[in-house]
gemmi code that builds the backbone of each chain (N, CA, C; Angstrom):
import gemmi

chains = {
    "A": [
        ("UNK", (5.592, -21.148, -2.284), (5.931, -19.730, -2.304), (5.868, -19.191, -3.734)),
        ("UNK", (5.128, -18.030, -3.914), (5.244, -17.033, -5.666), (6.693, -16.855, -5.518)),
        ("UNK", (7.152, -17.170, -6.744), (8.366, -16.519, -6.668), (8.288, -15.644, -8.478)),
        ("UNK", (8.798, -14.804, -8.571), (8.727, -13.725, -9.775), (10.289, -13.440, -9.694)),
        ("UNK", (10.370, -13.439, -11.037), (12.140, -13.602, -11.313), (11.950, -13.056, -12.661)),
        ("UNK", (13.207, -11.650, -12.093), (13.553, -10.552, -13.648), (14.817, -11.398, -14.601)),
        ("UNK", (14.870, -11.175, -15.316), (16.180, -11.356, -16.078), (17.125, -11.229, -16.232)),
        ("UNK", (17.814, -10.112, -15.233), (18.897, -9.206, -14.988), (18.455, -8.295, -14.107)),
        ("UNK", (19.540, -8.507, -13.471), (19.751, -7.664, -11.884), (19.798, -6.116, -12.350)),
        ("UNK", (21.295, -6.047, -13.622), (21.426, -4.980, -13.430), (21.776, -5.141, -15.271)),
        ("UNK", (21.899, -3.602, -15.809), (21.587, -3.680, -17.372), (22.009, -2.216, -17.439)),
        ("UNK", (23.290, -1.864, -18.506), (23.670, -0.842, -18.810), (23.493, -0.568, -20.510)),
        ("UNK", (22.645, -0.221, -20.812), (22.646, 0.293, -22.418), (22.782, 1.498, -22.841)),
        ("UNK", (22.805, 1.518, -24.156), (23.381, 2.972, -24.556), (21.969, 3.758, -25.135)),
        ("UNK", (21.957, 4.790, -24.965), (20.777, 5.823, -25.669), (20.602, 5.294, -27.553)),
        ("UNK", (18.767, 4.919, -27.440), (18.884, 4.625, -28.793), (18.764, 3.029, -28.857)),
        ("UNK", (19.227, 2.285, -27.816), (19.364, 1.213, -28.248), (17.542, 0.366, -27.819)),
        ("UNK", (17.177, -0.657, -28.151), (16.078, -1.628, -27.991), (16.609, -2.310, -26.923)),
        ("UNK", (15.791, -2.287, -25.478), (16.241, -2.905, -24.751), (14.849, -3.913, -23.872)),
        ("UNK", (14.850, -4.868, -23.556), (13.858, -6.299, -23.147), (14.259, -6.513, -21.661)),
        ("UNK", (13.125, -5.971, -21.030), (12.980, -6.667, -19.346), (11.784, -7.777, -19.175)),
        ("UNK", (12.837, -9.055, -18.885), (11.976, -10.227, -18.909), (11.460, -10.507, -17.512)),
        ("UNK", (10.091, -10.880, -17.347), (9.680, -11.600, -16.250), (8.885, -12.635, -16.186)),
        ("UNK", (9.207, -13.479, -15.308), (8.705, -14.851, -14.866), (7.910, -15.103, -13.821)),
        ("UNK", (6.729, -15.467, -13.416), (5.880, -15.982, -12.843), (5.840, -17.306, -12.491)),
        ("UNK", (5.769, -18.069, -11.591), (5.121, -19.216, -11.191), (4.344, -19.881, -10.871)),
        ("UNK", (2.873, -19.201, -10.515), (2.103, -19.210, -9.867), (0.801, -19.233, -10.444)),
        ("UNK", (0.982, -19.304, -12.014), (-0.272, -19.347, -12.781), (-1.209, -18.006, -11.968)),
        ("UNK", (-0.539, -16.612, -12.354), (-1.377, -15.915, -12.015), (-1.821, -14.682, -13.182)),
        ("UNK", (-3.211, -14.572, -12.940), (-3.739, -13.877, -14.316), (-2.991, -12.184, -14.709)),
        ("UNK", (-2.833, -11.800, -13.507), (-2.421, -10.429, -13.437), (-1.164, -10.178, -14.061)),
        ("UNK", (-0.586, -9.384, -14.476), (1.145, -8.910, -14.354), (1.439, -7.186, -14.451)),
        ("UNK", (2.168, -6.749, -13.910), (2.548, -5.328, -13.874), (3.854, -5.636, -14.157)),
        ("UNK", (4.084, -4.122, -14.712), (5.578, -3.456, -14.808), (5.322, -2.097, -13.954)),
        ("UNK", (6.362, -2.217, -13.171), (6.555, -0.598, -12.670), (8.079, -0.053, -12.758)),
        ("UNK", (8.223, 1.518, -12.614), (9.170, 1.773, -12.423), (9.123, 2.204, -10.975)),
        ("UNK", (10.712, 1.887, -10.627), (10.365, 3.212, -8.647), (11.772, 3.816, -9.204)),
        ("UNK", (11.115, 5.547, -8.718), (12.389, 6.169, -8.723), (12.469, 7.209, -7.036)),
        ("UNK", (13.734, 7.015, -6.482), (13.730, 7.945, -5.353), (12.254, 9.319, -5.171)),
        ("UNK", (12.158, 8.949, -3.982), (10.964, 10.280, -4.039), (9.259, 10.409, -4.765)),
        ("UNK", (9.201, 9.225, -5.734), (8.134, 9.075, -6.700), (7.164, 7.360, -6.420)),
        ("UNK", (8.177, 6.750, -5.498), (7.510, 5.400, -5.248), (7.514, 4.600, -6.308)),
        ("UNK", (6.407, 3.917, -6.642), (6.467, 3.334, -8.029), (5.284, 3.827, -8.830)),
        ("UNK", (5.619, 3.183, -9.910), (4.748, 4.037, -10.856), (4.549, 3.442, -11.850)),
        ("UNK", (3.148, 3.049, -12.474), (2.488, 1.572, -12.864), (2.929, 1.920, -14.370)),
        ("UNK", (3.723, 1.253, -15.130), (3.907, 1.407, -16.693), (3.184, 0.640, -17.334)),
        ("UNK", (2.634, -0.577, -17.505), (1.689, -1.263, -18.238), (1.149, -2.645, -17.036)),
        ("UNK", (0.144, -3.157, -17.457), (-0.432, -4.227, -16.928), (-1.218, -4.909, -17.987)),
        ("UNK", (-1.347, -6.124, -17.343), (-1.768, -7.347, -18.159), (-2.649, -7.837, -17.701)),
        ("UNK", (-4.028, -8.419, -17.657), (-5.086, -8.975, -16.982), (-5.150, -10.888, -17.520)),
        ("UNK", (-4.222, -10.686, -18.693), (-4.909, -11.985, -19.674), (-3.578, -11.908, -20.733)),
        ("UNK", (-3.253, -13.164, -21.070), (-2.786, -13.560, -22.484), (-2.986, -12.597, -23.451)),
        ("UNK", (-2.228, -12.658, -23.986), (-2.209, -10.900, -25.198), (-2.859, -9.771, -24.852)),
        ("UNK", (-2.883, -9.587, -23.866), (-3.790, -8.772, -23.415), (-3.168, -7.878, -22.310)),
        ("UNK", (-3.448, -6.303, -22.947), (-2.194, -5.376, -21.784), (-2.937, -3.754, -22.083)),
        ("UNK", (-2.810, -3.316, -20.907), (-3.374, -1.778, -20.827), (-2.232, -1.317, -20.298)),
        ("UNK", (-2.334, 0.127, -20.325), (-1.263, 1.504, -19.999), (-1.764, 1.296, -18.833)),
        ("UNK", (-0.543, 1.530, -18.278), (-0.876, 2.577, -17.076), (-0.529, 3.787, -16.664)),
        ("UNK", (0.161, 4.051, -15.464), (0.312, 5.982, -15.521), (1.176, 6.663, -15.934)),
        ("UNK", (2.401, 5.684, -16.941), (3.548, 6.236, -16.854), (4.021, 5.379, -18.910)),
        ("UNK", (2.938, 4.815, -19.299), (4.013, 3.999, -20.747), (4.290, 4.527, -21.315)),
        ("UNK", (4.761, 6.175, -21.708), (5.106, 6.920, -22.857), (6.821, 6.308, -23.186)),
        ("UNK", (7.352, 6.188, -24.428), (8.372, 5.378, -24.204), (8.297, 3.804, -24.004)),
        ("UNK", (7.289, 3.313, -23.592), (7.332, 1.933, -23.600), (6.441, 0.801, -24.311)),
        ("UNK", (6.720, -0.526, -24.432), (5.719, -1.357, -25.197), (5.988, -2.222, -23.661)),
        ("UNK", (4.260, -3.878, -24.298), (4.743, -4.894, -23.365), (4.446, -5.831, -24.477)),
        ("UNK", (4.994, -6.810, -23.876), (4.174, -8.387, -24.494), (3.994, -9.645, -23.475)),
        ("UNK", (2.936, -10.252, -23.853), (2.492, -11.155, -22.950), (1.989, -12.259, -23.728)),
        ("UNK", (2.854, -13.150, -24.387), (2.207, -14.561, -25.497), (2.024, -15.622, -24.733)),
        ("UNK", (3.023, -15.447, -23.192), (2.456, -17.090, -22.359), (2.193, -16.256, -21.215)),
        ("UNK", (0.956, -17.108, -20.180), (0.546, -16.317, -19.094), (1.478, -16.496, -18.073)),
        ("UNK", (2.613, -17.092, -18.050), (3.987, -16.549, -16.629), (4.838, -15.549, -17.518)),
        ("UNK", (4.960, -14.820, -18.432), (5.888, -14.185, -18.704), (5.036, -12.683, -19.405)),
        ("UNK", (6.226, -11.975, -18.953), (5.835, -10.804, -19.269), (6.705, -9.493, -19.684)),
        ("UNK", (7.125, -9.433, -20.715), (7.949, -8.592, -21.286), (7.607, -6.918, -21.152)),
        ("UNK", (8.688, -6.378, -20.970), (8.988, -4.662, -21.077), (9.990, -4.652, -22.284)),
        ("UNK", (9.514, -3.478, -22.818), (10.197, -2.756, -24.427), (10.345, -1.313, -24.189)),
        ("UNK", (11.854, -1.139, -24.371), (11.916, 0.283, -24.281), (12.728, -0.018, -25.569)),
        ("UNK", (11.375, 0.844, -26.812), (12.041, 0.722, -28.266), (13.227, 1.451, -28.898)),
        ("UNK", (13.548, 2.776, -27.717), (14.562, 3.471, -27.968), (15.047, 3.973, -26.862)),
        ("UNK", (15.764, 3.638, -26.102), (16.152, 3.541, -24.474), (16.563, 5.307, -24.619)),
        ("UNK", (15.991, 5.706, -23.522), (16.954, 7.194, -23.465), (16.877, 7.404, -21.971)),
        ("UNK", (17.855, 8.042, -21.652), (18.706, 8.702, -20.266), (18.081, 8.760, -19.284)),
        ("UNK", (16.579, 9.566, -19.427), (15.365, 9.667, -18.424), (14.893, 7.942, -18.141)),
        ("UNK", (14.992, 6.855, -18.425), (14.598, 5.487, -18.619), (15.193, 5.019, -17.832)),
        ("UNK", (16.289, 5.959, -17.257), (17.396, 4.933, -16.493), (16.822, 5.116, -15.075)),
        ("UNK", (16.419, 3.888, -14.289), (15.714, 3.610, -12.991), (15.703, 1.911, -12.868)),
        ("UNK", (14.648, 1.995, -11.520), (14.288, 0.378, -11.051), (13.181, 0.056, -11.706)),
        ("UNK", (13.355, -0.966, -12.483), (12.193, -1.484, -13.003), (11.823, -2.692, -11.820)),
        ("UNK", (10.622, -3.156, -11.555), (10.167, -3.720, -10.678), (8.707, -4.473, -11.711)),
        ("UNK", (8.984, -5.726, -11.756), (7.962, -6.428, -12.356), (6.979, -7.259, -10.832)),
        ("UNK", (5.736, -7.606, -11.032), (4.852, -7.841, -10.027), (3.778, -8.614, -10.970)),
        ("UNK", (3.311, -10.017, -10.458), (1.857, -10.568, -10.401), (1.115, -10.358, -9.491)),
        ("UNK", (-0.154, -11.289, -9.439), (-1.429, -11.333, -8.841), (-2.421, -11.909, -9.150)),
        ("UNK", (-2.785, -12.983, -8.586), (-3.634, -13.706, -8.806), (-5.433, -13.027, -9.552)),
        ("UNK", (-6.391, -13.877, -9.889), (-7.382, -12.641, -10.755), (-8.360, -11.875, -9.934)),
        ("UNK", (-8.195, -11.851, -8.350), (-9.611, -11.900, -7.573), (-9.520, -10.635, -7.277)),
        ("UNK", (-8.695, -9.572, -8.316), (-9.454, -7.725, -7.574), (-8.421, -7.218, -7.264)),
        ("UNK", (-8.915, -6.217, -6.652), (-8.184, -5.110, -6.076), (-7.153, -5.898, -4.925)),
        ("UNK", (-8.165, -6.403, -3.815), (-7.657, -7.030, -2.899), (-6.552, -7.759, -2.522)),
        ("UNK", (-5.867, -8.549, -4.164), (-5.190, -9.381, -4.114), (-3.788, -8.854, -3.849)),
        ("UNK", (-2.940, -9.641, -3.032), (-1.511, -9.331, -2.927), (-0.989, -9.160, -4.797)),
        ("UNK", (0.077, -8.222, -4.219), (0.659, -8.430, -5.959), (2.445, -8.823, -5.675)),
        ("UNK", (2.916, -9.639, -5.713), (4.413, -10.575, -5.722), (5.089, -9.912, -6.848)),
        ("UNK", (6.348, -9.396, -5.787), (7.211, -8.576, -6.742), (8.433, -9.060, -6.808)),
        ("UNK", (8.898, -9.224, -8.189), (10.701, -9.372, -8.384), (11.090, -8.856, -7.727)),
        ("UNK", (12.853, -8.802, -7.465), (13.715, -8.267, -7.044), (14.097, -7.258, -7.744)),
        ("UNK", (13.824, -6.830, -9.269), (14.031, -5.823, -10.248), (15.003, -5.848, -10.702)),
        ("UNK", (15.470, -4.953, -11.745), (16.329, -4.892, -12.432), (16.695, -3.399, -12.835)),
        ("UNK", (17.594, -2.850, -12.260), (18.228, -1.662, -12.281), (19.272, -1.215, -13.717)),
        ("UNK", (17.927, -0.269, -14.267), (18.422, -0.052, -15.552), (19.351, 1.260, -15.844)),
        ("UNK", (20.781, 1.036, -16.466), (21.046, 2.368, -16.506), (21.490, 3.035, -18.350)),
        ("UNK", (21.052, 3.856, -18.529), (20.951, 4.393, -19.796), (22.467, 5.585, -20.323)),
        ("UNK", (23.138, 5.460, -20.536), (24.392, 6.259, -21.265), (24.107, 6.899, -21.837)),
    ],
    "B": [
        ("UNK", (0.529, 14.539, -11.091), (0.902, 14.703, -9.130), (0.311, 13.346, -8.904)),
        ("UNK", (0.832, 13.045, -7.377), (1.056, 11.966, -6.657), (-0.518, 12.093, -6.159)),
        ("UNK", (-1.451, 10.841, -6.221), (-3.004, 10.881, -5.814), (-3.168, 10.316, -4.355)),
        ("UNK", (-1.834, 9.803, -4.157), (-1.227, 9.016, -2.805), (0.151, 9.890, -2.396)),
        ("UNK", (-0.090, 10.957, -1.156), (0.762, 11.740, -0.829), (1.607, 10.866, 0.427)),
        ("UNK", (3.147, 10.757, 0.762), (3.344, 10.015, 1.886), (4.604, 11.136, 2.505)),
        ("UNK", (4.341, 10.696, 3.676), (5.574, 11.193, 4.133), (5.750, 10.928, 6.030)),
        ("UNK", (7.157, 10.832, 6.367), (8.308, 11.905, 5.980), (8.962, 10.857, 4.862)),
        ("UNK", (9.654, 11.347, 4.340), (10.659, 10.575, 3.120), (11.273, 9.845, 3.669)),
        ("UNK", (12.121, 10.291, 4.718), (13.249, 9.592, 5.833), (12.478, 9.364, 7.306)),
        ("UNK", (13.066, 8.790, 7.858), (12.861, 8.518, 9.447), (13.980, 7.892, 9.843)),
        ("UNK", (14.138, 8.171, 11.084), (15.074, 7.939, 12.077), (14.546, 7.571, 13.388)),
        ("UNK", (14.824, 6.212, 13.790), (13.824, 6.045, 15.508), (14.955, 5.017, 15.807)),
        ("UNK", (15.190, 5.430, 17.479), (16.334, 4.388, 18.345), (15.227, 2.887, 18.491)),
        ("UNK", (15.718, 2.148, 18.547), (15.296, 0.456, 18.963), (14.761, 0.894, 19.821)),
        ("UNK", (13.154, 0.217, 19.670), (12.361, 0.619, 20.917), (11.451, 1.695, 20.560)),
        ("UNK", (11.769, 2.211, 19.855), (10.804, 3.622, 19.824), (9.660, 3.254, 18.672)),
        ("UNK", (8.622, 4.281, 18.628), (7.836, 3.892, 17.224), (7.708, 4.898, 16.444)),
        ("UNK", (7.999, 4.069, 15.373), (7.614, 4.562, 13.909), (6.588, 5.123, 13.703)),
        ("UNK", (6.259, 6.435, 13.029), (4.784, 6.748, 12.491), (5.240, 7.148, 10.690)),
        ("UNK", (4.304, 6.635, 10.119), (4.751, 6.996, 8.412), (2.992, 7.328, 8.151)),
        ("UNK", (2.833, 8.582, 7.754), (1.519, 9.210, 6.897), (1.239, 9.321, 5.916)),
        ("UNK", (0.307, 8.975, 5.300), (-0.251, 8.882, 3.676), (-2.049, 9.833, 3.466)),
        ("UNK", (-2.142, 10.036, 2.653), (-2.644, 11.006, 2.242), (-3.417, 10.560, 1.191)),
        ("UNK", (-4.744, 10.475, 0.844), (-5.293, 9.979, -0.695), (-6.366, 11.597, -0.689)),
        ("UNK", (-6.392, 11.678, -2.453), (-7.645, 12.007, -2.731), (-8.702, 11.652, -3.535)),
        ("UNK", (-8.494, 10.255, -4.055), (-9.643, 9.587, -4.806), (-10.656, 8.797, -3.696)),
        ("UNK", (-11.582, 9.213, -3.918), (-12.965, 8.613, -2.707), (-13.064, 7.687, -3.278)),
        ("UNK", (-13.004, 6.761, -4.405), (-13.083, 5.345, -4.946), (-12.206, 4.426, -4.213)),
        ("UNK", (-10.761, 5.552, -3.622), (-10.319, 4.072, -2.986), (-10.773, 3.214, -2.045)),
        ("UNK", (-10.725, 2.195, -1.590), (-11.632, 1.251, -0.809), (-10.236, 0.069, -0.888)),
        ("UNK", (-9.071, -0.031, -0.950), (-7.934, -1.111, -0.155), (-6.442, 0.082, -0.204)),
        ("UNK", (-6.440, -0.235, 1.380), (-4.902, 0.316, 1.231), (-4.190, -0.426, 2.350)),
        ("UNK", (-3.179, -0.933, 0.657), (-1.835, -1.998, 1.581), (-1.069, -0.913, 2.041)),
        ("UNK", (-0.158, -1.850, 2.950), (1.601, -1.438, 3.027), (2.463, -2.350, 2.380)),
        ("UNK", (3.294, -1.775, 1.868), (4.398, -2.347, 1.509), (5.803, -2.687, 1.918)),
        ("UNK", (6.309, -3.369, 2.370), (7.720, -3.128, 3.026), (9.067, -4.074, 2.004)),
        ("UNK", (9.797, -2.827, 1.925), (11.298, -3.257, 0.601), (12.185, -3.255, 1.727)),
        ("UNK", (13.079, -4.752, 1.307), (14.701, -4.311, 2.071), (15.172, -4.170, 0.876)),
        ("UNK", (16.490, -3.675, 1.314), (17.362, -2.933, -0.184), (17.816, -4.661, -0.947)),
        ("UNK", (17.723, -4.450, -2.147), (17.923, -5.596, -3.136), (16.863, -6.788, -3.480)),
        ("UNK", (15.611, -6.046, -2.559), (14.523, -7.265, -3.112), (13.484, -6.348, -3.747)),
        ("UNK", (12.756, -7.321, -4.110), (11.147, -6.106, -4.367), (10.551, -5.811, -2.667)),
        ("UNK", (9.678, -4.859, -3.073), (8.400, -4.658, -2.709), (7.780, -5.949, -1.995)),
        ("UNK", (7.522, -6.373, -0.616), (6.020, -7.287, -0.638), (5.420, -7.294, 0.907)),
        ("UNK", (4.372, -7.326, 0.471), (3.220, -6.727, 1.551), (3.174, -7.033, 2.570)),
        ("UNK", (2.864, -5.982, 3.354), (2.992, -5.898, 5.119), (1.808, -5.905, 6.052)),
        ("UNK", (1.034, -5.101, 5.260), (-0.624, -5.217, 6.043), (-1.493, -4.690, 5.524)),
        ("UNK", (-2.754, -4.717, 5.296), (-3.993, -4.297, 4.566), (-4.815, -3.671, 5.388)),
        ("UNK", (-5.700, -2.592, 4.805), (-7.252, -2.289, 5.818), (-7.906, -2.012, 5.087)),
        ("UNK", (-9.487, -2.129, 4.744), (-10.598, -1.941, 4.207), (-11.024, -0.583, 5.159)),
        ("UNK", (-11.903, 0.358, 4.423), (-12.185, 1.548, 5.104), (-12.955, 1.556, 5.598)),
        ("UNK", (-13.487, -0.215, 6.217), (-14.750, -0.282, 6.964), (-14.251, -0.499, 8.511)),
        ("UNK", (-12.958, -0.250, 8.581), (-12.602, -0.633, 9.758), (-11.959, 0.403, 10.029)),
        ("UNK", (-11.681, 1.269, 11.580), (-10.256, 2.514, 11.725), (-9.225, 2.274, 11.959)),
        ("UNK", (-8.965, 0.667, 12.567), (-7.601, 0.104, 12.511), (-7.668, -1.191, 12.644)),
        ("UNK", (-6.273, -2.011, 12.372), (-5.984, -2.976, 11.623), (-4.824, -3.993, 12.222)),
        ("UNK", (-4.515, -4.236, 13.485), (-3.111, -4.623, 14.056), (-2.374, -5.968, 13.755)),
        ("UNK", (-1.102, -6.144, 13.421), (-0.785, -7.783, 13.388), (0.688, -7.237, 13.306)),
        ("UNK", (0.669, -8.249, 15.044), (1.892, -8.035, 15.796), (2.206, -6.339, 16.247)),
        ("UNK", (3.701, -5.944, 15.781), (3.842, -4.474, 16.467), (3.736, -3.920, 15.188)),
        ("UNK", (3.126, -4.014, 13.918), (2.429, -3.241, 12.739), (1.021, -2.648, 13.085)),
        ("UNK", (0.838, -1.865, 13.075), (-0.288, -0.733, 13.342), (-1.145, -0.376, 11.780)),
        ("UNK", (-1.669, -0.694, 11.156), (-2.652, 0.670, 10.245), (-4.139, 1.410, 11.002)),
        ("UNK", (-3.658, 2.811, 11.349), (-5.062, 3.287, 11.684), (-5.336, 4.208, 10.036)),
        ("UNK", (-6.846, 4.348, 10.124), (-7.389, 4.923, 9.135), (-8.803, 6.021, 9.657)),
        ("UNK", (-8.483, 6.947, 8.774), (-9.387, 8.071, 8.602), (-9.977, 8.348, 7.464)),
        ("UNK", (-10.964, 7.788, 7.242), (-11.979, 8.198, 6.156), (-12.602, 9.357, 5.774)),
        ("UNK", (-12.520, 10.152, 7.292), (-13.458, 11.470, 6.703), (-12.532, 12.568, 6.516)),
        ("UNK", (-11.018, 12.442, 6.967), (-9.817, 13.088, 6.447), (-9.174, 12.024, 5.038)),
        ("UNK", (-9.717, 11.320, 4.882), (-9.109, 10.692, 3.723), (-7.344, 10.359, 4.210)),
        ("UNK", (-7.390, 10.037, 5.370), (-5.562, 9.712, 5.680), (-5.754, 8.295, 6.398)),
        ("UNK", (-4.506, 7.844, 6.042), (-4.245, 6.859, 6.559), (-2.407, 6.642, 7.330)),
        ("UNK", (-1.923, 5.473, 8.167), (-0.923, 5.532, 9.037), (-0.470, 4.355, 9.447)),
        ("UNK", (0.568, 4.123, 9.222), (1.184, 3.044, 9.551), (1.834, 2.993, 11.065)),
        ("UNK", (2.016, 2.580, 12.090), (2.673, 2.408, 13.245), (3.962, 1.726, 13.396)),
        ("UNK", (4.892, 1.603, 13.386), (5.737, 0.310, 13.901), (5.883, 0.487, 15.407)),
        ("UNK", (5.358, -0.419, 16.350), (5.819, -0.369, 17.649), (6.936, -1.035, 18.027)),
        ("UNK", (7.983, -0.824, 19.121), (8.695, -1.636, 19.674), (9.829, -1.756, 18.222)),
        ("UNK", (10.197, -0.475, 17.346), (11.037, -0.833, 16.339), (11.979, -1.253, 16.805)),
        ("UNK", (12.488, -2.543, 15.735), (14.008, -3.132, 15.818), (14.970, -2.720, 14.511)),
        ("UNK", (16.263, -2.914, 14.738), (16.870, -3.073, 13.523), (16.440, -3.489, 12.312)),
        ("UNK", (15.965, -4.868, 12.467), (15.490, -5.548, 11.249), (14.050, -4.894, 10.738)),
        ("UNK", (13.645, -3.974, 11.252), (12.488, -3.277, 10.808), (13.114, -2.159, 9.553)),
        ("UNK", (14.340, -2.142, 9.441), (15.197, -0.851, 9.012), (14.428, -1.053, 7.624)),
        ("UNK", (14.259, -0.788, 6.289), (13.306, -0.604, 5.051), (12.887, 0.492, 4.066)),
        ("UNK", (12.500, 0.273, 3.818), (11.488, 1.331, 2.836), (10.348, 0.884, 2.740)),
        ("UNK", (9.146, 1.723, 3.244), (7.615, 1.600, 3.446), (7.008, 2.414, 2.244)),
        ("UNK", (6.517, 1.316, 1.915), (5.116, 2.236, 0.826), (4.182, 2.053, 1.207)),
        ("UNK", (3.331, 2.947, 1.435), (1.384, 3.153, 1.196), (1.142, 2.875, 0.017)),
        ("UNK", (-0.141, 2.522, -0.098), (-0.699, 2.012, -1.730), (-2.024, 2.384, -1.319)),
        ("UNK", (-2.897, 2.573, -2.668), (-4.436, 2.392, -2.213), (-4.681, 1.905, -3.737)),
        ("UNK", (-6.395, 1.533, -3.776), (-7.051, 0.969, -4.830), (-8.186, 1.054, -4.850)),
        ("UNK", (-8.999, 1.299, -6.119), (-10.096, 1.125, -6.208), (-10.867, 0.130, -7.027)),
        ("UNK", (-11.702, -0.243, -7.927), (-12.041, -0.668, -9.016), (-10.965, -1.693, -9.516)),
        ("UNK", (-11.361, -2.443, -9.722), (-9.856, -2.975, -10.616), (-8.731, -3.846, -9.830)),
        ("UNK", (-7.568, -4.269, -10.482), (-6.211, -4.249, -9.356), (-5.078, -3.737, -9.266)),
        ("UNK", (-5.469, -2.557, -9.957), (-4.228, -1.364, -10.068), (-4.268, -0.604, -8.673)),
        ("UNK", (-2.729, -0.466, -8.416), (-2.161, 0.291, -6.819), (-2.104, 1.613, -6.951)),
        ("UNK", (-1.982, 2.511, -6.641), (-1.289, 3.874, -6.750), (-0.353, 3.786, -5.397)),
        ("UNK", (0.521, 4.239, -5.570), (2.244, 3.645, -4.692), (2.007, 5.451, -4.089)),
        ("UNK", (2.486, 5.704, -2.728), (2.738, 6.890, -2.446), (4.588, 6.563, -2.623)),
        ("UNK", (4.973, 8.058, -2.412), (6.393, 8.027, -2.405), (7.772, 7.317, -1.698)),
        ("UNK", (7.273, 6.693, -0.929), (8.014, 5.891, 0.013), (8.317, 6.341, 1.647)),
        ("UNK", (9.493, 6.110, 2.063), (9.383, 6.562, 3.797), (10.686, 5.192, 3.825)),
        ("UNK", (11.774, 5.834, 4.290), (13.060, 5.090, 4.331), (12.887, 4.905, 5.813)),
        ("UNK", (12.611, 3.781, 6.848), (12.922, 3.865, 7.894), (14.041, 3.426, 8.487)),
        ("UNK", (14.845, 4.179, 9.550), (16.361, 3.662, 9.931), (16.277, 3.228, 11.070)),
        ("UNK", (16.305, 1.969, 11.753), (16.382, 1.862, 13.443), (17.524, 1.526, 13.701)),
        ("UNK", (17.990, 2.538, 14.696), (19.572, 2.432, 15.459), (19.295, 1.792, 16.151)),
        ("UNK", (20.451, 1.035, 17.018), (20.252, 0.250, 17.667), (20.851, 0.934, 19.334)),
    ],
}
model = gemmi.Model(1)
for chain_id, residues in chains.items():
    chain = gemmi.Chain(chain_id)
    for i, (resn, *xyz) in enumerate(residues, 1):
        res = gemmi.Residue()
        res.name, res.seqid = resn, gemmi.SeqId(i, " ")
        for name, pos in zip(("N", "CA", "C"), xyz):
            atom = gemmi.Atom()
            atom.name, atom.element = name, gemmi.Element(name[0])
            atom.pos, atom.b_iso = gemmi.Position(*pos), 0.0
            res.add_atom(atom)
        chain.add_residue(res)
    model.add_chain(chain)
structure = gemmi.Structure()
structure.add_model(model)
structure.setup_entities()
């Protein structure tokens, strides 16, 4: 079974502060996403990874960084957390074969911003 | 704006009855659209697929019919149970393996 595992369930920081959503992979898979879901908006792709150091935007990174130095892990950076930030983050792999491929999602980590 | 329109937001169907949840695209590149099905406290993970070479898609009482020349697509649940209760996403894709997520669809089955 993929299993993908966030770092924290749940995460209260203050406006301003540097805050790190970690994710884990098992599955030796090339892909990785970050999304956010907020009520009403679904989710909404903040960065992706195809490869080892290697990461594109997606529809939503204003506010955010990633990093990716080993291929099961995959970091979110919110370099200055603010109020609007506060949502479900939802991290997801996928093996390298396309569009097609299932993408295996954490359980997330529900961020809230002060 | 949302390139993957879904709706209704909510639903409500007694045990037994079926579900219909509608999605909406306007990129003609797409060519895969999953479903997604969330219970509250997990992620997201996938429920059923269709390629737009086909108009529908069945496994078990999950339904996807599809319309290509309206650009819509539809999820079914037949014979809903409780444990069907969720949050449904539409997705589509083109190029690549990036999703576009429509807005969701909370379904409730009473019992």
């Amino acid at each position: 079974d993929v299993k993908v595992t966030q770092s924290s369930r749940y995460l209260v920081k203050r406006t301003g502060e540097k805050v790190f959503l970690e994710c884990v992979q098992d599955m030796d898979h090339e892909n990785m996403f970050w999304y956010r879901q907020d009520p009403g908006l679904g989710l909404r792709l903040i960065y992706f990874s195809y490869d080892v150091k290697m990461k594109e935007k997606g529809d939503i990174p204003e506010g955010y960084s990633v990093s990716r130095e080993k291929k099961e892990r995959f970091s979110l950076i919110l370099e200055s957390a603010s109020t609007n930030q506060t949502s479900m983050y939802l991290c997801a792999s996928s093996s390298g074969g396309g569009a097609v491929e299932t993408q295996y999602f954490g359980p997330g980590t529900r961020l809230l911003v002060l | 704006q949302q390139q993957v329109k879904q709706s209704p937001q909510s639903l409500i169907v007694q045990k037994g009855g079926i579900s219909i949840i509608n999605c909406a695209y306007e990129n003609t590149a797409f060519d895969y659209f999953p479903w997604y099905q969330q219970f509250p406290g997990k992620g997201p993970a996938l429920l059923i697929a269709i390629r737009p070479d086909v108009s529908e898609k069945k496994e078990g009482r999950f339904t996807i019919s599809f319309n290509k020349s309206a650009k819509q697509f539809s999820l079914h649940i037949m014979d809903s149970q409780p444990g069907d209760s969720a949050t449904y996403f539409c997705a589509a894709s083109g190029a690549g393996n990036k999703l576009t997520f429509g807005g969701g669809t909370r379904v409730l089955v009473k019992p």
